[in-house]
Structure formats: C-alpha cells, structure tokens
PDB file of N, H, CA, C and O in Angstrom:
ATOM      1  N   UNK A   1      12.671  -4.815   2.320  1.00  0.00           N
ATOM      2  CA  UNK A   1      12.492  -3.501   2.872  1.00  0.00           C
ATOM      3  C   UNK A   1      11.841  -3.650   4.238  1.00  0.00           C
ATOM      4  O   UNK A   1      10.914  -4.443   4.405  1.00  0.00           O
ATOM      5  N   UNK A   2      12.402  -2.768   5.371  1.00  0.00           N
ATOM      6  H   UNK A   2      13.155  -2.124   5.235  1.00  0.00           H
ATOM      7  CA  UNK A   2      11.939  -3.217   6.605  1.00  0.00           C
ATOM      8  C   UNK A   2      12.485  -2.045   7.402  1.00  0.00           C
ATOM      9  O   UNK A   2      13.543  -1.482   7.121  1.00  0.00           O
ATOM     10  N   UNK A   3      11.837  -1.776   8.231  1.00  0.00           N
ATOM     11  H   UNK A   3      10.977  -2.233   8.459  1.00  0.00           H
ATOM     12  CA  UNK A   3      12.442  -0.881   9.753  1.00  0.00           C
ATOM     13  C   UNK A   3      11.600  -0.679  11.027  1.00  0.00           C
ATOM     14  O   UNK A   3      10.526  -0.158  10.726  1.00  0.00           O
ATOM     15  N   UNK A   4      11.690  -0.856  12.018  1.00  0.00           N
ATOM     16  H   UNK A   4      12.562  -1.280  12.262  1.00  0.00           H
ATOM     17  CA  UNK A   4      11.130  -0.902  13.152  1.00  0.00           C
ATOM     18  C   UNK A   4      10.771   0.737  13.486  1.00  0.00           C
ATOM     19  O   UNK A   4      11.379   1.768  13.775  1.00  0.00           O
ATOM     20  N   UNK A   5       9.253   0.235  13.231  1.00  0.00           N
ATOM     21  H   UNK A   5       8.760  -0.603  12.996  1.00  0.00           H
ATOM     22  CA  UNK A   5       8.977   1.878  13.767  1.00  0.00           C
ATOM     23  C   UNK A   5       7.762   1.931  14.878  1.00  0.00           C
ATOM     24  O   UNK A   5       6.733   1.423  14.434  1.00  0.00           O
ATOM     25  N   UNK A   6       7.682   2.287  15.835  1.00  0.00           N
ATOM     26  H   UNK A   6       8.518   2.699  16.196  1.00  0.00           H
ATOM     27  CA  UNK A   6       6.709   2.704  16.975  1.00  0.00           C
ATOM     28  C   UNK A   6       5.425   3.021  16.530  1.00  0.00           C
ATOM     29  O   UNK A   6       5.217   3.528  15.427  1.00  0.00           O
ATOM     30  N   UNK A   7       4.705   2.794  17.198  1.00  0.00           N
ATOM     31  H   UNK A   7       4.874   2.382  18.093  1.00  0.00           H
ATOM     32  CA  UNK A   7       2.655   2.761  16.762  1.00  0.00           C
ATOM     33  C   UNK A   7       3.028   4.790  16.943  1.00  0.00           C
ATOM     34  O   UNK A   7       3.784   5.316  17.759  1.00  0.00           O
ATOM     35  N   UNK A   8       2.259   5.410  15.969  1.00  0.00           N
ATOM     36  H   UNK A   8       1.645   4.982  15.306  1.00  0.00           H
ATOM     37  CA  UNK A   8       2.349   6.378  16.035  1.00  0.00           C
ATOM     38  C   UNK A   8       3.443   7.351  14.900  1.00  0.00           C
ATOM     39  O   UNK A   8       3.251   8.421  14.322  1.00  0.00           O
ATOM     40  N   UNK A   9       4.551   6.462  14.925  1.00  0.00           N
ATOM     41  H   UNK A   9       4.707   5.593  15.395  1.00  0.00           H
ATOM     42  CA  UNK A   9       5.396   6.857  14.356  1.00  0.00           C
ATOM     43  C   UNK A   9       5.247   7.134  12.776  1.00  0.00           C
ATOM     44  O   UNK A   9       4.230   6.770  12.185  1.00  0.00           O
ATOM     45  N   UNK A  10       6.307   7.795  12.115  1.00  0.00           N
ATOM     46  H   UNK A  10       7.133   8.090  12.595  1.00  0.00           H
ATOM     47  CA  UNK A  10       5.816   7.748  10.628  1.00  0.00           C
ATOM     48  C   UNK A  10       7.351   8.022  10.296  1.00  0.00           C
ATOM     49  O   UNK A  10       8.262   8.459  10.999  1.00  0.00           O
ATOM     50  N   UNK A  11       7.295   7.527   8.719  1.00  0.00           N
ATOM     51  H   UNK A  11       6.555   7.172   8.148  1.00  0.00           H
ATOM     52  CA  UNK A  11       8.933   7.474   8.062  1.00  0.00           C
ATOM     53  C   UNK A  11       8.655   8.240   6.426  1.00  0.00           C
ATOM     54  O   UNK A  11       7.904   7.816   5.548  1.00  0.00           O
ATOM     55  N   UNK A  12       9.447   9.365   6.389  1.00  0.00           N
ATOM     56  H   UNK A  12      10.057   9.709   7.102  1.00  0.00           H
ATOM     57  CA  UNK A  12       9.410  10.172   5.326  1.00  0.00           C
ATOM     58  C   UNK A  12      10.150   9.352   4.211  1.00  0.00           C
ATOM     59  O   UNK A  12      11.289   8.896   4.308  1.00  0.00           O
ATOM     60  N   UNK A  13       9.289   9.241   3.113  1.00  0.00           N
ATOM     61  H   UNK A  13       8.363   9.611   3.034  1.00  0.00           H
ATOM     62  CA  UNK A  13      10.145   8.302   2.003  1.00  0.00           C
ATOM     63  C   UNK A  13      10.298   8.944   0.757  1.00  0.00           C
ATOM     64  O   UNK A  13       9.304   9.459   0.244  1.00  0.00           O
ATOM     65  N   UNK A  14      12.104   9.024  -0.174  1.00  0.00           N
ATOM     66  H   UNK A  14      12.912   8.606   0.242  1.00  0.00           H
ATOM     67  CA  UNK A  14      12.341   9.852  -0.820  1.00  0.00           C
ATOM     68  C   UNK A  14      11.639   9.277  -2.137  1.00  0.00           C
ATOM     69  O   UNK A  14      11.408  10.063  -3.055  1.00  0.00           O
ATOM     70  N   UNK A  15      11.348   8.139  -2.237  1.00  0.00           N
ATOM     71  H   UNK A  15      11.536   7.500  -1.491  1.00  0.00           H
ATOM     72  CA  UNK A  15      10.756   7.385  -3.714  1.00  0.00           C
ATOM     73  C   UNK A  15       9.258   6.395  -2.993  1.00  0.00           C
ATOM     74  O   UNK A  15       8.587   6.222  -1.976  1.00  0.00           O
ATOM     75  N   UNK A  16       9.405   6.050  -4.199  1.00  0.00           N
ATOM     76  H   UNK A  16       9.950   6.191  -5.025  1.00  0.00           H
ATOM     77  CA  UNK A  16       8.308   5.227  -3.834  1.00  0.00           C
ATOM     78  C   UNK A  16       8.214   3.579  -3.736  1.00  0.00           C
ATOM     79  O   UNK A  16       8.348   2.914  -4.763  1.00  0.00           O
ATOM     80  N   UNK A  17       8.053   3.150  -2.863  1.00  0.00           N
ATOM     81  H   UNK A  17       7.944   3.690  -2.029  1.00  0.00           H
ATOM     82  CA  UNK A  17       8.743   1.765  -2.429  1.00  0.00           C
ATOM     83  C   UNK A  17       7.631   0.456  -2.678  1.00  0.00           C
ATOM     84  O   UNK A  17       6.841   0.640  -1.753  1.00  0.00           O
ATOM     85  N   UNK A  18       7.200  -0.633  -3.349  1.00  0.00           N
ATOM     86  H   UNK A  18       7.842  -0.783  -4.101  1.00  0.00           H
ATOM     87  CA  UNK A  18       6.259  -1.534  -3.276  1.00  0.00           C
ATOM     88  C   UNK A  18       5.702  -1.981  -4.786  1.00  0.00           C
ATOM     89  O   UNK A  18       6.237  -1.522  -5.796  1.00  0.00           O
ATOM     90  N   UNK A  19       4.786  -2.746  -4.843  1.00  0.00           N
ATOM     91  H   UNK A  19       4.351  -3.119  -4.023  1.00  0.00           H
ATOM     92  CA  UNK A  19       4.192  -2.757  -5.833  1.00  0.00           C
ATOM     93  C   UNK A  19       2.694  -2.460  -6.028  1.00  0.00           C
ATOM     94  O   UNK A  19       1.924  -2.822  -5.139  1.00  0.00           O
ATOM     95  N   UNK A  20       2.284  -1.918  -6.966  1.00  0.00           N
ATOM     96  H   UNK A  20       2.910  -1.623  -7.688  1.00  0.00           H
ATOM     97  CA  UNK A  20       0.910  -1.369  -7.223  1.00  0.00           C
ATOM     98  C   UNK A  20      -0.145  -1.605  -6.369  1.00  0.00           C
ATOM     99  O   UNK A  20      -0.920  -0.799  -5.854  1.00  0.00           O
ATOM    100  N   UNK A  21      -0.090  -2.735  -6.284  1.00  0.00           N
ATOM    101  H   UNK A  21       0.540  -3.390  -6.703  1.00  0.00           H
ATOM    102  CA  UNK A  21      -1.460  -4.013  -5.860  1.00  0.00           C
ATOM    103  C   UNK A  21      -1.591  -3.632  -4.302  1.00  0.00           C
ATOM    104  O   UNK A  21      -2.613  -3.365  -3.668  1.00  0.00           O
ATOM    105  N   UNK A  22      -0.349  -3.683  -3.905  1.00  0.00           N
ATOM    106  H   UNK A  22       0.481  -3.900  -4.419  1.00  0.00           H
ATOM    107  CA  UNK A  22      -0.247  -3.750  -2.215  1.00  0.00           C
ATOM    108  C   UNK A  22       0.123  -2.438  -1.595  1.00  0.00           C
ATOM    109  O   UNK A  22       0.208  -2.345  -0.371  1.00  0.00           O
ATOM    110  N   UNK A  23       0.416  -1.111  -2.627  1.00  0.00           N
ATOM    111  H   UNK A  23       0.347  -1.187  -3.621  1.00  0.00           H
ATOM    112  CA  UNK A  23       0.579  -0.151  -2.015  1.00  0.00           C
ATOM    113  C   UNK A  23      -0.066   0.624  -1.008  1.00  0.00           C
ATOM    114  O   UNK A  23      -1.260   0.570  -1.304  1.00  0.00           O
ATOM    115  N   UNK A  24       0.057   1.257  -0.066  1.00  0.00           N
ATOM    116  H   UNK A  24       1.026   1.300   0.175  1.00  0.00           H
ATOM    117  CA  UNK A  24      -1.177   2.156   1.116  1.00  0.00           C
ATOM    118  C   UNK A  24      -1.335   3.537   0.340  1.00  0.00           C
ATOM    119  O   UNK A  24      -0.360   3.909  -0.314  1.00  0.00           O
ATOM    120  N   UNK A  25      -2.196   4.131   0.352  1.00  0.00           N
ATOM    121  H   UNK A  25      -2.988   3.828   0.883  1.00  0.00           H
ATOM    122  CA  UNK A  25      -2.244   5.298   0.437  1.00  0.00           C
ATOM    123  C   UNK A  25      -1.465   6.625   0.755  1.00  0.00           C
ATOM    124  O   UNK A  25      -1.254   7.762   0.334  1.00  0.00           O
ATOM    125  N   UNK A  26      -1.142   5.644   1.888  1.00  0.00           N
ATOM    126  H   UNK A  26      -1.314   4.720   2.230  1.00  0.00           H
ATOM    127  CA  UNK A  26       0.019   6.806   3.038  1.00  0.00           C
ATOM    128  C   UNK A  26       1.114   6.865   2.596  1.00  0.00           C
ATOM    129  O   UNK A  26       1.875   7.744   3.001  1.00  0.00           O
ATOM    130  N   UNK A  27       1.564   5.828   1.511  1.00  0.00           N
ATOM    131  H   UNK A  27       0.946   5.114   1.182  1.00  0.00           H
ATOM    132  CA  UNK A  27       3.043   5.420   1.200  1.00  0.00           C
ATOM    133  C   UNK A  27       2.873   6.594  -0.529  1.00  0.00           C
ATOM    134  O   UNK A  27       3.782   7.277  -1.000  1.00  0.00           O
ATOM    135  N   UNK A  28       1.472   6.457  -1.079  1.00  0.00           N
ATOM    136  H   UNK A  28       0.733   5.903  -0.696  1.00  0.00           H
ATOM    137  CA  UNK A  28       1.756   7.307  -2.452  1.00  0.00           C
ATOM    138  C   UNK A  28       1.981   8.800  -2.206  1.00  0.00           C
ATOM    139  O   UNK A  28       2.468   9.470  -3.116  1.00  0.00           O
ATOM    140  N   UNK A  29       1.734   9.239  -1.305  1.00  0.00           N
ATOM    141  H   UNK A  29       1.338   8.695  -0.565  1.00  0.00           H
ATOM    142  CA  UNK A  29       2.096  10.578   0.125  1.00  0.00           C
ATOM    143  C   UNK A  29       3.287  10.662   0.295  1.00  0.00           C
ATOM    144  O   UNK A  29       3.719  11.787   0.550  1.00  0.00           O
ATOM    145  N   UNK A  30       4.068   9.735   0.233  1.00  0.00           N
ATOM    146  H   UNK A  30       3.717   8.821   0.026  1.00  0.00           H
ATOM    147  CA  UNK A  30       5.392   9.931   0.625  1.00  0.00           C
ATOM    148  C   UNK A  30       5.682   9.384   2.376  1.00  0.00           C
ATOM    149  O   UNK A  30       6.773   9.532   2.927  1.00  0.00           O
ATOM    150  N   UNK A  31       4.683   8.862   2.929  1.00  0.00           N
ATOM    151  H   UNK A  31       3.796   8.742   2.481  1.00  0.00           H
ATOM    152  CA  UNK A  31       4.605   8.741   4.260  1.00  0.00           C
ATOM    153  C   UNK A  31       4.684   6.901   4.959  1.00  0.00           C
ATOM    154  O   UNK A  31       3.704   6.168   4.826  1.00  0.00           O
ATOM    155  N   UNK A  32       5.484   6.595   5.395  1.00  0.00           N
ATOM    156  H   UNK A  32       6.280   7.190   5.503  1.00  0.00           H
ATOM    157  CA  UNK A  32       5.448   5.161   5.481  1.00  0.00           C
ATOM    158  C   UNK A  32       5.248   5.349   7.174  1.00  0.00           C
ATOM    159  O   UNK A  32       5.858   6.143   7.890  1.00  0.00           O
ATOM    160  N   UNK A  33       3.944   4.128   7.678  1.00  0.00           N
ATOM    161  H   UNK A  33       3.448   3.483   7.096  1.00  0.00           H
ATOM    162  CA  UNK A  33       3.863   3.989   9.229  1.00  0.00           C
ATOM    163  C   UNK A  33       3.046   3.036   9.321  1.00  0.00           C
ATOM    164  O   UNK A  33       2.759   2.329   8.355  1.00  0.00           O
ATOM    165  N   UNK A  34       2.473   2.857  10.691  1.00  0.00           N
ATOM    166  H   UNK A  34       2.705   3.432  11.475  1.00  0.00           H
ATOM    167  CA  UNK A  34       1.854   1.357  10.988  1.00  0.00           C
ATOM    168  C   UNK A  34       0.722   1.181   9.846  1.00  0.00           C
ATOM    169  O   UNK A  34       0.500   0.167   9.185  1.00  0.00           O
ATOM    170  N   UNK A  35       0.228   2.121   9.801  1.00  0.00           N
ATOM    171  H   UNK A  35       0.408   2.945  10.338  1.00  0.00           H
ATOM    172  CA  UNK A  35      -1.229   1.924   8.930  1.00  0.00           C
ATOM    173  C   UNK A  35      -0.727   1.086   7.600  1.00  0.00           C
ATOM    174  O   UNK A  35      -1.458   0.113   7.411  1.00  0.00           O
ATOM    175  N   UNK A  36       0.125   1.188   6.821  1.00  0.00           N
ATOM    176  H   UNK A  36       0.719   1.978   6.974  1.00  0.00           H
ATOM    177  CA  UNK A  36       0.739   0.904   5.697  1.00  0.00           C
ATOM    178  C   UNK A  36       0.871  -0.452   5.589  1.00  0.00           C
ATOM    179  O   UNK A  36       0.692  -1.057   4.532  1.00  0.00           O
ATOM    180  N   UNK A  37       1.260  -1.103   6.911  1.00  0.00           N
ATOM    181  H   UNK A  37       1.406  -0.612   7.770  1.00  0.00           H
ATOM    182  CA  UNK A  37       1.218  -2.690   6.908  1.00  0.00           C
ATOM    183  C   UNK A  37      -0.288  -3.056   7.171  1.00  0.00           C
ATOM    184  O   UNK A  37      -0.780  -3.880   6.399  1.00  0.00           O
ATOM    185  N   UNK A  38      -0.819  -2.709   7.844  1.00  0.00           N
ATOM    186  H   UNK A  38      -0.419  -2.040   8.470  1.00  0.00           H
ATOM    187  CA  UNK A  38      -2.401  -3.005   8.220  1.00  0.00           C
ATOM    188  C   UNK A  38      -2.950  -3.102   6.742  1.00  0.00           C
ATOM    189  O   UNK A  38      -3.560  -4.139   6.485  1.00  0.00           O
ATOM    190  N   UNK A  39      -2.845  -2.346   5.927  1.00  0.00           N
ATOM    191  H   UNK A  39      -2.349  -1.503   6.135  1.00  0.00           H
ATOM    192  CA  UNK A  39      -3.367  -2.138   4.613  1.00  0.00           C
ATOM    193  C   UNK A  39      -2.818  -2.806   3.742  1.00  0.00           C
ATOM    194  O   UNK A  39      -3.597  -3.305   2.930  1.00  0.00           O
ATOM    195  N   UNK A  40      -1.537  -3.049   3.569  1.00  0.00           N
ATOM    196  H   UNK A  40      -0.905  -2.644   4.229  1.00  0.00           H
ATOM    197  CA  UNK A  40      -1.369  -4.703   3.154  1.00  0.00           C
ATOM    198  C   UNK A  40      -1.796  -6.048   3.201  1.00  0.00           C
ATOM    199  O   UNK A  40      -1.995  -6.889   2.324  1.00  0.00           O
ATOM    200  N   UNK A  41      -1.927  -6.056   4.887  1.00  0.00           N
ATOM    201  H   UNK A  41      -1.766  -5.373   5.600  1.00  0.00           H
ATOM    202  CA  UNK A  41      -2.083  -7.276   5.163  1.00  0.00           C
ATOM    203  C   UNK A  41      -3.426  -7.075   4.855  1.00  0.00           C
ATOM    204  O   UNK A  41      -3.777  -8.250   4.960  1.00  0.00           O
ATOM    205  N   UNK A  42      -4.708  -6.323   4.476  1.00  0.00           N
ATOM    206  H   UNK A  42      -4.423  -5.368   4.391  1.00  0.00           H
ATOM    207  CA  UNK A  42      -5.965  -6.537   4.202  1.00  0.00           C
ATOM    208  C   UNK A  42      -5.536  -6.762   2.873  1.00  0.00           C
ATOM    209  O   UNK A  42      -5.711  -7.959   2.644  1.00  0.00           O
ATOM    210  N   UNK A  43      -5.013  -6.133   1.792  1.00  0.00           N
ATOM    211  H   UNK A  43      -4.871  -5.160   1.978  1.00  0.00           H
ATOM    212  CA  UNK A  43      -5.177  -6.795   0.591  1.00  0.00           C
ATOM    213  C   UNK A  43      -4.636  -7.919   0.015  1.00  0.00           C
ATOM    214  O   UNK A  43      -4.743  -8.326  -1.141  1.00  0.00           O
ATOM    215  N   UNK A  44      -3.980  -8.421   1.053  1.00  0.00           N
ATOM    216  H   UNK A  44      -3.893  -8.091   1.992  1.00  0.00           H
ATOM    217  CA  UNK A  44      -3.094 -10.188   0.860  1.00  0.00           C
ATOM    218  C   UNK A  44      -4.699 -10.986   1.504  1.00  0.00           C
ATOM    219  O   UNK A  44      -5.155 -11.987   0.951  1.00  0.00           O
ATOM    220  N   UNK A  45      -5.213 -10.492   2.422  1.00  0.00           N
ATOM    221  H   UNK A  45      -4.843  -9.678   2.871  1.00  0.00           H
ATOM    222  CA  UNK A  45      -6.205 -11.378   2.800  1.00  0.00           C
ATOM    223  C   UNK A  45      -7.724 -11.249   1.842  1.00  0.00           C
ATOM    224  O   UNK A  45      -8.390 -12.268   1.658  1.00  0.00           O
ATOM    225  N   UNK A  46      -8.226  -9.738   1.203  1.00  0.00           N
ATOM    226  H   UNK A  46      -7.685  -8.911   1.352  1.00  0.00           H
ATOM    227  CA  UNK A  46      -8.399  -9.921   0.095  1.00  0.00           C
ATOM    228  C   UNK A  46      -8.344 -11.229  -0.798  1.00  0.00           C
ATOM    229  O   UNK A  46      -8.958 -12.285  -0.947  1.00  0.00           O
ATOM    230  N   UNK A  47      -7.244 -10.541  -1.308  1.00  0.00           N
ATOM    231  H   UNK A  47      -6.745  -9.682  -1.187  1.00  0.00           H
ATOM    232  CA  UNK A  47      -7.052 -11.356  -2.631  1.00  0.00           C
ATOM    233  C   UNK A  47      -7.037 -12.790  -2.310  1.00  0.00           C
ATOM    234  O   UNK A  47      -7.106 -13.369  -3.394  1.00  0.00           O
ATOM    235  N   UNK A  48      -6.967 -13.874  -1.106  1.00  0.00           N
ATOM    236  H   UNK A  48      -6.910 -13.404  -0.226  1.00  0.00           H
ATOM    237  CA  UNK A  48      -6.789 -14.740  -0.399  1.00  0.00           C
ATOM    238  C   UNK A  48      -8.096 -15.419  -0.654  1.00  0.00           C
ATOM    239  O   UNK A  48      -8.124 -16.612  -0.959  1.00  0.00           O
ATOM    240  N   UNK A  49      -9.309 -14.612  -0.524  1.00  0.00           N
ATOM    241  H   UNK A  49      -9.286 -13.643  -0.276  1.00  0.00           H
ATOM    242  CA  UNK A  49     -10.599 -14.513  -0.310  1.00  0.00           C
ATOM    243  C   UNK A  49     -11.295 -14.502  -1.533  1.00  0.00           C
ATOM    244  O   UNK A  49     -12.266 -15.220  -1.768  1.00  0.00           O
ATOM    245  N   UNK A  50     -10.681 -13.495  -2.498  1.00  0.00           N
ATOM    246  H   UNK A  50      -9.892 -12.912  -2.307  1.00  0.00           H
ATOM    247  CA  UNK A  50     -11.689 -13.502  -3.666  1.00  0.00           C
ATOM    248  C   UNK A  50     -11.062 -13.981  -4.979  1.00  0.00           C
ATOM    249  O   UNK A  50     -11.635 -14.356  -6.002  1.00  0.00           O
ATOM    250  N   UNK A  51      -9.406 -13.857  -4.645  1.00  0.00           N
ATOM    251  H   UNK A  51      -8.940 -13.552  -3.814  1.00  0.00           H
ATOM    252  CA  UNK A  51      -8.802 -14.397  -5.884  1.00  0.00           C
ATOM    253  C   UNK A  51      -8.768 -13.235  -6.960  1.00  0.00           C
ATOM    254  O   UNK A  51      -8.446 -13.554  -8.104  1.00  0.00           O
ATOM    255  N   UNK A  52      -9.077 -11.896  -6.685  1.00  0.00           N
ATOM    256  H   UNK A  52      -9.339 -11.637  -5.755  1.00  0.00           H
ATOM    257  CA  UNK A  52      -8.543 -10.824  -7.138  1.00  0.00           C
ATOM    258  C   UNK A  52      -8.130  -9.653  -6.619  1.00  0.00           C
ATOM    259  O   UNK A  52      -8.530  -9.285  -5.514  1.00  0.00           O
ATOM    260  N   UNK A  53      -7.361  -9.000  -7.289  1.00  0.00           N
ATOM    261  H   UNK A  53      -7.036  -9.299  -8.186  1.00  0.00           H
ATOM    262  CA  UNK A  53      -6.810  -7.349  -6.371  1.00  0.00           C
ATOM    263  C   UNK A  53      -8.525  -6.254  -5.932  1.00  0.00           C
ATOM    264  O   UNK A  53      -9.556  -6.102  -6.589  1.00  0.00           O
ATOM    265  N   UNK A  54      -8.197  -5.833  -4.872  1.00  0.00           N
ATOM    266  H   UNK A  54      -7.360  -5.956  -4.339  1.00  0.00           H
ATOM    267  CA  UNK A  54      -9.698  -5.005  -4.967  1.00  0.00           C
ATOM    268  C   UNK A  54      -9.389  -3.919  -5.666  1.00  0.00           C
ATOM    269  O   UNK A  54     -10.339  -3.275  -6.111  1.00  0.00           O
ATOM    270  N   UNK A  55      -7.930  -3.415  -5.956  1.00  0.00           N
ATOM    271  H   UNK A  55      -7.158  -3.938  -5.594  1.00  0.00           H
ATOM    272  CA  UNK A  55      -7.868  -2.290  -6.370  1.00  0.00           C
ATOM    273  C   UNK A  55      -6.840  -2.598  -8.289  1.00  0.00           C
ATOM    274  O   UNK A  55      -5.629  -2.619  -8.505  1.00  0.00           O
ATOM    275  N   UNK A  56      -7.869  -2.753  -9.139  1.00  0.00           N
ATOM    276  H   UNK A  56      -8.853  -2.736  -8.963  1.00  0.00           H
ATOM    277  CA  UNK A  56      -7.400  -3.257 -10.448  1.00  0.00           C
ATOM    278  C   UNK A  56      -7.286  -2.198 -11.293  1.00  0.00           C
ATOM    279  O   UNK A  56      -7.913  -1.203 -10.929  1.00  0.00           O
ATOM    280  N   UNK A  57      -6.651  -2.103 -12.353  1.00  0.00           N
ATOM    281  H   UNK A  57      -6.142  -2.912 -12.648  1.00  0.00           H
ATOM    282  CA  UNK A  57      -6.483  -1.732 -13.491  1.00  0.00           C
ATOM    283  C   UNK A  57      -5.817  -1.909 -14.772  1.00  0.00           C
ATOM    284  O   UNK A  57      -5.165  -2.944 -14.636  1.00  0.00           O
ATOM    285  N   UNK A  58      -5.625  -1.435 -15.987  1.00  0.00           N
ATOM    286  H   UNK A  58      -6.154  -0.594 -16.098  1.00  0.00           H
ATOM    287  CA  UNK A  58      -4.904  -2.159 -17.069  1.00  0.00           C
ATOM    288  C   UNK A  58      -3.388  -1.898 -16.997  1.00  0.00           C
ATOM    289  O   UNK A  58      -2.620  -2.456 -17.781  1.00  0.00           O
ATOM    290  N   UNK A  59      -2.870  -0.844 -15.828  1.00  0.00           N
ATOM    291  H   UNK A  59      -3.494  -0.391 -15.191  1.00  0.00           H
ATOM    292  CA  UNK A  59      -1.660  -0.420 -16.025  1.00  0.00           C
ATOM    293  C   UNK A  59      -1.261  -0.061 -14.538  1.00  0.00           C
ATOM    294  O   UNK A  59      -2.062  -0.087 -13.603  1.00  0.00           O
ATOM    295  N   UNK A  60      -0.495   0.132 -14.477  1.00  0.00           N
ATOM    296  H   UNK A  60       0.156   0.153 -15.236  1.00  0.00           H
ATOM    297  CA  UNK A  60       0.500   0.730 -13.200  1.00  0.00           C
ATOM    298  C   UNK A  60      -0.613   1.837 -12.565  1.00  0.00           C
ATOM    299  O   UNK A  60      -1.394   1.640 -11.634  1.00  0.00           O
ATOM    300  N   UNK A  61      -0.406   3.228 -13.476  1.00  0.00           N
ATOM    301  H   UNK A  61       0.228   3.388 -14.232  1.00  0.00           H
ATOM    302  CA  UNK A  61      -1.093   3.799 -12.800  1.00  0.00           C
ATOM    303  C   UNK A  61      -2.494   4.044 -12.983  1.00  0.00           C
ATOM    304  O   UNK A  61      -3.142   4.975 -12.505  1.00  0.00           O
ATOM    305  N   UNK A  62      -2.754   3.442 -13.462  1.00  0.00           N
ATOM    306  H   UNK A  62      -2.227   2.686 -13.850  1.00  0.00           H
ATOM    307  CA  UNK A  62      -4.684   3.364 -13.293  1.00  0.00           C
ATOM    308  C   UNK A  62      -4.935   2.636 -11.900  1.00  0.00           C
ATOM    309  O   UNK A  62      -5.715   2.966 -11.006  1.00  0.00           O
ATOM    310  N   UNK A  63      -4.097   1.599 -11.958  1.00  0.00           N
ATOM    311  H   UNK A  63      -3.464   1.331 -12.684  1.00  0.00           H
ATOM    312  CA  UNK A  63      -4.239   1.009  -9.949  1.00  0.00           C
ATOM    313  C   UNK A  63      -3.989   2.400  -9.395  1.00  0.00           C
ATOM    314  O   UNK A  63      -4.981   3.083  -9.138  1.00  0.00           O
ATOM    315  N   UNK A  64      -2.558   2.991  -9.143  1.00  0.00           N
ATOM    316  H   UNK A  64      -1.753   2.437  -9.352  1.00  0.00           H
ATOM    317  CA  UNK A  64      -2.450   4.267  -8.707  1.00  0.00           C
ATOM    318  C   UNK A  64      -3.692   5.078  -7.858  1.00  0.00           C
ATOM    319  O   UNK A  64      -3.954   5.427  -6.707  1.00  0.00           O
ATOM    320  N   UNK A  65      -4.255   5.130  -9.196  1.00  0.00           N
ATOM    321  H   UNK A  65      -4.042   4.847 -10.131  1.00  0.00           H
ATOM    322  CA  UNK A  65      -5.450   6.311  -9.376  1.00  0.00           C
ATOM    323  C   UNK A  65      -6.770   5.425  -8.689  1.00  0.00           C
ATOM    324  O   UNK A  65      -7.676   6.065  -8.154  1.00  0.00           O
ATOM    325  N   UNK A  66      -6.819   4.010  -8.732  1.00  0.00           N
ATOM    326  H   UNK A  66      -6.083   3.491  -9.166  1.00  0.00           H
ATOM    327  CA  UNK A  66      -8.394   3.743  -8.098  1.00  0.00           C
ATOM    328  C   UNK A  66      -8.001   3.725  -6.719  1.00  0.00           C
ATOM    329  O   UNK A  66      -8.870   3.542  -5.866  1.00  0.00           O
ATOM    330  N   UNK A  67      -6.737   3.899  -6.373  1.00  0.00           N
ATOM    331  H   UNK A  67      -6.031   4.048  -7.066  1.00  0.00           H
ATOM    332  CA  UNK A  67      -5.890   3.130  -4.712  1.00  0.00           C
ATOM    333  C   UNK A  67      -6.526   4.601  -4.303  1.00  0.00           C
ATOM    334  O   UNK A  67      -7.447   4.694  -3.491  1.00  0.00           O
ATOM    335  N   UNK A  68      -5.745   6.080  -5.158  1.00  0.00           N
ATOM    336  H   UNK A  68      -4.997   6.004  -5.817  1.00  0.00           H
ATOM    337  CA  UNK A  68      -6.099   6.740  -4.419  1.00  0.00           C
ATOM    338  C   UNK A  68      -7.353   7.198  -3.983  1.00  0.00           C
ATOM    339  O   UNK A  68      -7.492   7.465  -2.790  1.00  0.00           O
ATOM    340  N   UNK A  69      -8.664   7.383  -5.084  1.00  0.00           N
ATOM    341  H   UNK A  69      -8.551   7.166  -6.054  1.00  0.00           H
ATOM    342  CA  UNK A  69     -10.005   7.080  -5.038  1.00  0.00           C
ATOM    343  C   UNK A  69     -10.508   6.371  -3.706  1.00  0.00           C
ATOM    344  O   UNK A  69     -11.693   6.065  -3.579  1.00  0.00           O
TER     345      UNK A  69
END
C-alpha cells in the first residue's frame, strides 16, 4: 500500500488499511497523511528499543481502543 502525497495533504480512506500495532490515529478516522507514517516509523523504532508494542492488548480491538486513548 503506497501513494505519494504532499506535506499537508490528506487521503480519505473507504476501509481501514494496516495492522493494529502500527496503526495512526488519523488512519482509525478514516484519514490517511504525512503524520500516519511519522507514527509508524515511531512505533517500529519503539518496539526496536524496548522489544514491545507501546500500544498492547489481548485482541484486535482493545489495541484499537488504547491507540485511540
């Protein structure tokens, strides 16, 4: 999944695209833009660092729910 989008820009999304762990905020909104990768790449460097997700739970959406928290 990929598309070139401009600092500023934002991409309306009809589903929801990613997996739990690495999702943004902006993306459970329905809203995909620069911030969305920035917020990835902190939780790949995270987890890099501590060797766990910062945002855990026992299921799909209990991550969901602490992401949005």
């Amino acid at each position: 999944m990929s598309k070139n989008i401009s600092q500023g820009e934002s991409i309306l999304l009809a589903s929801r695209y990613g997996t739990p762990y690495y999702i943004a905020p902006e993306t459970l909104l329905g809203e995909l833009n620069c911030k969305s990768d920035i917020w990835g790449t902190g939780i790949i460097l995270y987890m890099m660092l501590t060797g766990r997700p910062p945002f855990n739970g026992e299921n799909d959406g209990e991550i969901i729910k602490n992401i949005r928290n």
